[in-house]
C-alpha positions in Angstrom: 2.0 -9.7 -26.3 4.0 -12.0 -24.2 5.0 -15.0 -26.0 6.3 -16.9 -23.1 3.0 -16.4 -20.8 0.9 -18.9 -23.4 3.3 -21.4 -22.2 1.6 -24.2 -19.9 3.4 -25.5 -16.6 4.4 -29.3 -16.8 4.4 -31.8 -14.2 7.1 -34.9 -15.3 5.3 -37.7 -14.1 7.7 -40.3 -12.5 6.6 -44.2 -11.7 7.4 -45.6 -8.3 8.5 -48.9 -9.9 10.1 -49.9 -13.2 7.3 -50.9 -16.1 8.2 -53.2 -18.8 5.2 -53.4 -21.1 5.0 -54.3 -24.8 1.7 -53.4 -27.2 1.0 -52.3 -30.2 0.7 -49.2 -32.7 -2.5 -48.5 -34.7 -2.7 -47.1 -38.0 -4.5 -44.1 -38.3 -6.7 -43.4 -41.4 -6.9 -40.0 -41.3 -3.4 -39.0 -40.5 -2.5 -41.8 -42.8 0.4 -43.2 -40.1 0.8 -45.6 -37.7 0.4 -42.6 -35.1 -1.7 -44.3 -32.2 0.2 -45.8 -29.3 -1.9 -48.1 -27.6 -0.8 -47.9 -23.5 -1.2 -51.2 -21.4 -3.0 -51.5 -18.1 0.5 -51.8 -16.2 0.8 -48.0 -17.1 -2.8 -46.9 -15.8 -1.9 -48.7 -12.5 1.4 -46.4 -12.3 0.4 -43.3 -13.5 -3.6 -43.0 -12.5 -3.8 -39.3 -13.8 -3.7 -40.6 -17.4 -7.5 -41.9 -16.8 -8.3 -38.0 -16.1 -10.3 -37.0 -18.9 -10.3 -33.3 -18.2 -6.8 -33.2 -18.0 -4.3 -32.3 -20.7 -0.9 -34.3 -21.2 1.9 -33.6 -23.4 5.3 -35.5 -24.7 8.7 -34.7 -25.8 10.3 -36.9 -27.9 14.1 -36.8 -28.6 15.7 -39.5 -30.7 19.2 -40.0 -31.2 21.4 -41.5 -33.6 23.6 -43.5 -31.3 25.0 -45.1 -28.4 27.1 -42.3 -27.6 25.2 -39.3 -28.6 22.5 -41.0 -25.6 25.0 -41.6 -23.3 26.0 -37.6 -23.7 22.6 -36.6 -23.1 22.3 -38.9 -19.6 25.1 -37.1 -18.1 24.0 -34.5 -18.8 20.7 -34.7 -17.7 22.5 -36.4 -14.2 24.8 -33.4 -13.9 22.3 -30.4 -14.6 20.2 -32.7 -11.7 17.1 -31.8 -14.0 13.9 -33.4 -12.8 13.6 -36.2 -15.4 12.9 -39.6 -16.1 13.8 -40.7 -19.5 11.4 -42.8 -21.2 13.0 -45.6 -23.5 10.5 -46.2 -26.3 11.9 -49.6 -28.8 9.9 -49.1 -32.0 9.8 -52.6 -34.2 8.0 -53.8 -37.0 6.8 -57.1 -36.8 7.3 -59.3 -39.9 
C-alpha cells in the first residue's frame, strides 16, 4: 500500500484584498473546548468557495513562540518562493 497516494491535493486559497475581521469563538459541548471559529461575512465575500457545501477544506496551523522564531519562518517562506499566504490568527480572551 502506498501511503503517500491517500494524500489529497490542496489548493492555498489567497484573497485579492487584505481582510481585517474580528468575531468570536464558541464553546463546544461535546469536545468540551472553545473549538468553533465563527467566520465573518467579509470572508465569504473573499473566498466564495467556503459556501461550497460539497467541498472539503483543511488548515494548518503553526504557532510560534516569538518574534524572531516568525520572522525566521517568513524568510523562509519568501526565499523557498512557496505559494503561501500566511494567515495571522490573534486569539484573546475577553474579560
Amino acid at each position: 500500500m502506498i501511503v503517500g497516494a491517500l494524500q489529497m491535493e490542496k489548493k492555498i486559497l489567497t484573497p485579492r484584498k487584505v481582510i481585517n475581521s474580528k468575531g468570536k469563538i464558541a464553546y463546544s459541548e461535546s469536545a468540551q473546548a472553545w473549538n468553533i471559529i465563527k467566520l465573518k461575512k467579509e470572508l465569504f465575500e473573499e473566498f466564495p468557495e467556503l459556501k461550497e457545501k460539497r467541498s472539503a477544506f483543511s488548515y494548518r496551523l503553526k504557532f510560534f513562540r516569538d518574534e524572531g522564531e516568525f520572522k525566521r519562518v517568513l524568510k523562509m517562506l519568501e526565499k523557498d518562493k512557496e505559494d503561501v499566504m500566511p494567515l495571522l490568527l490573534f486569539l484573546y480572551k475577553d474579560v
